[in-house]
C-alpha positions, 0 to 999 in steps of 0.5 A, spaced: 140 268 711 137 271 704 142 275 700 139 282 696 141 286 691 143 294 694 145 300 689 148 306 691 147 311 686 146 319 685 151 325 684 151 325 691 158 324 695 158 317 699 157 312 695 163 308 696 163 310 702 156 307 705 159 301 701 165 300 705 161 301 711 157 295 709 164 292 709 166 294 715 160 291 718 159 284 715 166 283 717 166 285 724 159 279 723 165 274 721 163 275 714 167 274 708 168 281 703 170 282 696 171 288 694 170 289 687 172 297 684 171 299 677 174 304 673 178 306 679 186 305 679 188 309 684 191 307 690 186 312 695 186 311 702 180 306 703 184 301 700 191 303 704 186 302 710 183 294 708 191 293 706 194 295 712 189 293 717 183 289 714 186 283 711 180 279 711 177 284 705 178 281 700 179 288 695 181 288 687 181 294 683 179 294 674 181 300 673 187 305 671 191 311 674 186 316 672 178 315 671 176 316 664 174 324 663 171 323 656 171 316 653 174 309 655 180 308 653 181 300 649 185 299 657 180 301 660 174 296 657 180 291 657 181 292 664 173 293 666 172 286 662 176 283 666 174 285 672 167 284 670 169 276 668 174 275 674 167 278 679 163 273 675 167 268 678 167 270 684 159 272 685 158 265 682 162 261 687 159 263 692 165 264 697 164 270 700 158 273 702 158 280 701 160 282 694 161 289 693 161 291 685 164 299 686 163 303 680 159 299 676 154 304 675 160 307 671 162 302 668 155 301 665 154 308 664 161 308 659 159 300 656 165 298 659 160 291 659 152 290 659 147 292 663 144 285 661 150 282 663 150 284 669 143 283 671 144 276 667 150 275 673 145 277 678 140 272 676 145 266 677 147 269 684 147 264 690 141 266 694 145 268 701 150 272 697 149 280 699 151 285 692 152 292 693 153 296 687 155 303 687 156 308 682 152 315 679 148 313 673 145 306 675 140 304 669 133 303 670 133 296 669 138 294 675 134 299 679 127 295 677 131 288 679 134 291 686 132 290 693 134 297 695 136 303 692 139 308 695 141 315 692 145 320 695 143 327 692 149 332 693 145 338 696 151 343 697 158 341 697 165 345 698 167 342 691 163 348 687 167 353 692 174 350 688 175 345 695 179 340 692 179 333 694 182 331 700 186 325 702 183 321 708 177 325 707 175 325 699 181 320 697 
């Protein structure tokens, strides 16, 4: 089965979200999934949920306690660079058949790495393999190459009434 590249982007809540739902679903098919996070370090729920009871996601986080506020750390493109070649790994080994890069868009948008590196890394993908990739801000370079492009727009949302993130339903 051919392998297509699907963004998730927008300023709209639900990108990681429909990302792991995607994972839910290849892994209930028998279909091995890593699960790459860019600038997210916090352990949120959803992690806690594939630790606990959904071992055969495979799921690795390339980013710090906090997500960056103003401008990137020396850490945090450190981290994201490592990130960034260790999934580079991956991808071209062709070992799973999902791979999900959450956040890179972010990570583009903040030159943690290069979009050409990115859409250079995409070209050498196996031809089954299935990239999501997630994250406000996609470029319009990864888009044009994308097969699917979906993006979430926030039409109303709780947050502009002072509404915290809350655990298990945002975090």
């Amino acid at each position: 089965m051919k392998g297509y590249i699907q963004i998730y982007t927008g300023n709209g809540k639900g990108k990681t979200t429909a990302a792991f739902g995607l994972a839910l679903r290849a892994v209930g098919a028998g279909k091995k999934v890593y699960f790459a996070q860019f600038v997210k370090g916090q352990v949120y729920s959803e992690v806690k949920a594939v630790f606990n009871y959904l071992p055969t996601i495979s799921i690795k986080q390339f980013g710090l306690e906090c997500f960056i506020v103003k401008s990137p750390t020396q850490a945090d493109i450190d981290i994201a660079r490592q990130g960034f070649k260790e999934v580079s790994g991956i991808i071209l080994s062709g070992t799973y058949d999902v791979v999900i890069l959450d956040e890179a868009n972010i990570a583009l948008y903040y030159n943690l790495f290069s979009v050409d590196e990115l859409i250079q890394l995409l070209k050498k993908k196996p031809e089954q393999t299935e990239i999501i990739i997630t994250g406000r801000y996609a470029p319009q370079e990864l888009i044009d190459m994308a097969d699917l492009v979906t993006e979430m727009k926030e039409v109303k949302h709780y947050y502009t009434q002072g509404v915290e993130a809350r655990i298990g339903i945002e975090c």
